[in-house]
KOLVO-507594 format. One line per 8 residues: number of its first residue (from 0); their letters; for each residue x, y, z of C-alpha. Coordinates in nm, 3 decimals. Example, Ala and Ser with C-alpha at 12.3 -4.5 7.8 and 13.67 -1.06 7.14 Angstrom:
! residues 2
0> as> 1.230:-0.450:0.780 | 1.367:-0.106:0.714
***
This chain:
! residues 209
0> xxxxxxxx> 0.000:0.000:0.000 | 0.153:0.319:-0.108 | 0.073:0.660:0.071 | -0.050:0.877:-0.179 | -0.048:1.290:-0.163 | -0.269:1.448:-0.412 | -0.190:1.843:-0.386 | -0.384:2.146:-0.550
8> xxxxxxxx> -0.123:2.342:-0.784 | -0.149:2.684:-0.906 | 0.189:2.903:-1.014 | 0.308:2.881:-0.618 | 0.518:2.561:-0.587 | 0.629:2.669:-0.239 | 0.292:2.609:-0.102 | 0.338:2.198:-0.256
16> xxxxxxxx> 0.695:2.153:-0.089 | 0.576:2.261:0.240 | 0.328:2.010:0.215 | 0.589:1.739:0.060 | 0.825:1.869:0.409 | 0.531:1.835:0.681 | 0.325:1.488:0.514 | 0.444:1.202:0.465
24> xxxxxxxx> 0.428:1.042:0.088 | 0.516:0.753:-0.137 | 0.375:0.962:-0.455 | 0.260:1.310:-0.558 | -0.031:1.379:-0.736 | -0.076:1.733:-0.872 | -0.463:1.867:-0.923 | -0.361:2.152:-1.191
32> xxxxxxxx> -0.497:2.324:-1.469 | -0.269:2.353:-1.820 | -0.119:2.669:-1.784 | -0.010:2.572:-1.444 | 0.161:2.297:-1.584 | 0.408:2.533:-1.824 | 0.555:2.745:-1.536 | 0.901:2.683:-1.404
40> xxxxxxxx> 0.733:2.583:-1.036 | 0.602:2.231:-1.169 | 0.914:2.179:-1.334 | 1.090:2.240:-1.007 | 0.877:2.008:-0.827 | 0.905:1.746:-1.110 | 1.300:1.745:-1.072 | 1.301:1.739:-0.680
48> xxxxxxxx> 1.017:1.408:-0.699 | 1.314:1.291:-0.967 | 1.584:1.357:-0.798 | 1.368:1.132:-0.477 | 1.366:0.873:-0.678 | 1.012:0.946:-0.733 | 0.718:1.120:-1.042 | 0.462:1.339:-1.010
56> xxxxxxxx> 0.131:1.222:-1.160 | -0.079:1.496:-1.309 | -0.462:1.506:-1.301 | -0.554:1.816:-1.561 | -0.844:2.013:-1.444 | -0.978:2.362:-1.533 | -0.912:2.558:-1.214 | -1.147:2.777:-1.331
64> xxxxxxxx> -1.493:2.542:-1.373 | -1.586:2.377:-1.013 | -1.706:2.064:-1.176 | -1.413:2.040:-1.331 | -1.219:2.045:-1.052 | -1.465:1.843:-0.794 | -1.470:1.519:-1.035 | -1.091:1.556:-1.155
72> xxxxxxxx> -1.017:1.520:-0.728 | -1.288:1.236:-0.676 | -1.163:1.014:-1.023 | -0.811:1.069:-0.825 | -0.904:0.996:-0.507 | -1.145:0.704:-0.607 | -0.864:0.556:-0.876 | -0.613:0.526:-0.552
80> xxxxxxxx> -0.859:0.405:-0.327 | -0.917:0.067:-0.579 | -0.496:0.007:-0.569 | -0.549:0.005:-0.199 | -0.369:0.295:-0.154 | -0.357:0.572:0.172 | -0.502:0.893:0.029 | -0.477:1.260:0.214
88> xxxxxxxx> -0.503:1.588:0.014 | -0.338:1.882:0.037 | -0.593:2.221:-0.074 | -0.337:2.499:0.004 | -0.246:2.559:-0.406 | -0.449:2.714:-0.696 | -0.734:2.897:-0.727 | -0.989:2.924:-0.479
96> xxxxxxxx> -1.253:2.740:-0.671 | -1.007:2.468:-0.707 | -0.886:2.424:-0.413 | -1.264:2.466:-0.242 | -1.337:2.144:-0.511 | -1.084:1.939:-0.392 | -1.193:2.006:0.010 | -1.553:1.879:-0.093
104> xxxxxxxx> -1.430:1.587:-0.276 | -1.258:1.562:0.055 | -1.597:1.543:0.224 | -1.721:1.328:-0.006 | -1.470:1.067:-0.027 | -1.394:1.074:0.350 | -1.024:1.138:0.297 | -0.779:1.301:0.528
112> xxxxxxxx> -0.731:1.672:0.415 | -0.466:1.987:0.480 | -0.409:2.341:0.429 | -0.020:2.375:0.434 | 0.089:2.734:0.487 | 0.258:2.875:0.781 | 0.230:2.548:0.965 | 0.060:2.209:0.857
120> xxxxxxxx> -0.368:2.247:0.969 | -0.550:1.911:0.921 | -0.909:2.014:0.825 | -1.194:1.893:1.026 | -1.340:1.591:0.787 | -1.370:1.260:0.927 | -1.172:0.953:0.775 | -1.343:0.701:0.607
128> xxxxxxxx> -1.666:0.863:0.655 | -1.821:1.017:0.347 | -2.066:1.291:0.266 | -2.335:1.097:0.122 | -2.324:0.956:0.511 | -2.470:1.257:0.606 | -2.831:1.178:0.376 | -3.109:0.966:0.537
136> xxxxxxxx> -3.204:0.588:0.413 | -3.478:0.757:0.236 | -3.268:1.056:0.086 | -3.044:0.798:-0.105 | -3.347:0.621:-0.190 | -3.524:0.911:-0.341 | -3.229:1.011:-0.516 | -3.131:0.639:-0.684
144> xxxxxxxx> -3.508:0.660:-0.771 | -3.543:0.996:-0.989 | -3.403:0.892:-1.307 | -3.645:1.154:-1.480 | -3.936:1.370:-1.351 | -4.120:1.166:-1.132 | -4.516:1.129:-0.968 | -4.429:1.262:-0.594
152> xxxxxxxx> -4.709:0.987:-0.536 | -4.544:0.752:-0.808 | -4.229:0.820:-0.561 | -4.359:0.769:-0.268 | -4.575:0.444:-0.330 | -4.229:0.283:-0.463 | -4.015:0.381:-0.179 | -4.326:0.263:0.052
160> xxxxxxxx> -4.304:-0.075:-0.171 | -3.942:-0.113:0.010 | -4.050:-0.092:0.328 | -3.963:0.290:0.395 | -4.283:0.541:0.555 | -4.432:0.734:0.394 | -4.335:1.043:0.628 | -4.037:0.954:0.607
168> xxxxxxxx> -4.017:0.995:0.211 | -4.189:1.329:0.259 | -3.918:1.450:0.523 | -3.640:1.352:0.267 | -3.801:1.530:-0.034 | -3.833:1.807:0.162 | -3.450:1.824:0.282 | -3.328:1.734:-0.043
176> xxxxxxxx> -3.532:2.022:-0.243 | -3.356:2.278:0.083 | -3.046:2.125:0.001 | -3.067:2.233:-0.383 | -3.087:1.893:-0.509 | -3.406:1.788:-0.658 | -3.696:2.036:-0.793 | -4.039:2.004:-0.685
184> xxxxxxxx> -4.300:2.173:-0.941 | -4.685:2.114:-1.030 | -4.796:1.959:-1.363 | -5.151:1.930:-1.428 | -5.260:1.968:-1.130 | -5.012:1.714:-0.979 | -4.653:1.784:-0.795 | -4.358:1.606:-0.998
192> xxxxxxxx> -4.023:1.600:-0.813 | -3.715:1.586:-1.025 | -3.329:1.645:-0.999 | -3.219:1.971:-0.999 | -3.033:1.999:-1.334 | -2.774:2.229:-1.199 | -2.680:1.975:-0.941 | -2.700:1.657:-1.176
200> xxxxxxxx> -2.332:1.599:-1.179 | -2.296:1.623:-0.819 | -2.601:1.352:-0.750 | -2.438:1.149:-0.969 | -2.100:1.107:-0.852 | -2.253:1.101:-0.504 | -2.402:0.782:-0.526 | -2.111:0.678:-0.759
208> x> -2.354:0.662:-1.092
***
């Protein structure tokens, strides 16, 4: 099992080697958009990982586009997780909607995670235990369900056909529509509850569709 460090980069490669000084690593992973990638700090951190004996892998993102960013840290995280490898993160690099990405994908993977400026600060996530731990039996439910626009009734009898409550199914509709995830609207006279489209991508790599 190989300890893996996956780092945010921006144009700043002092704020990667004070992580590589304070965490210990086997391999470096870089989070980084293109442009990143031509300045004279990655090739400084490529030759000290060379000179260790080591490479840098590099996970091209747009630092720029959050989705981008969110899904480039998860496919990293998620990829080391299957070789059995120990995964923390390191957000103190690129831009802010970068490195705010990579501390969600944090949260949603359950992976150890650190801001390395002044002095090493372990952020407060948990682990091993993962965002989608935060949703209710019925709020995973009622999101595995809604493959399209859905009957709220059509919903709830199906969820009720698994043995869930109905208030129960109510109460997670209800958080998840607060929570920006689904849409709730009337059509002919009946409510239909659907994903929100903005927040499609997220749902999906939530429940690892």
């Amino acid at each position: 099992m190989a300890r893996i460090l996956i780092s945010t980069f921006g144009y700043d490669e002092g704020k990667v080697f004070r992580a590589l000084r304070w965490l210990s690593y086997d391999r470096l992973v870089l989070l980084a958009g293109s442009d990143s990638l031509r300045k004279p700090g990655f090739r400084k951190l490529q030759d000290a990982e060379r000179a260790a004996g080591g490479e840098v892998e590099v996970v091209r993102v747009d630092p720029f586009d959050f989705r981008s960013c969110f899904e480039g840290a998860c496919g990293a995280i998620e990829r080391n997780r299957r070789a059995e490898n120990e995964v923390r993160l390191n957000v103190s690099g690129g831009t802010k909607v970068l490195a705010d990405a990579a501390l969600l994908a944090a949260y949603q993977e359950g992976v150890e995670v650190w801001h390395c400026e002044d002095k090493p600060l372990r952020l407060p996530v948990l682990r091993g235990v993962r965002f989608v731990d935060s949703f209710s039996e019925a709020e995973r439910a009622a999101l595995r369900s809604l493959g399209g626009p859905t009957l709220v009734g059509k919903l709830v009898e199906q969820l009720r056909a698994e043995g869930m409550r109905e208030a129960s199914v109510n109460r997670a509709l209800v958080s998840l529509r607060q929570r920006g995830l689904v849409r709730m609207t009337i059509q002919r006279g009946n409510a239909v509850v659907s994903v929100e489209p903005r927040s499609e991508w997220f749902v999906r790599g939530l429940l690892g569709q």
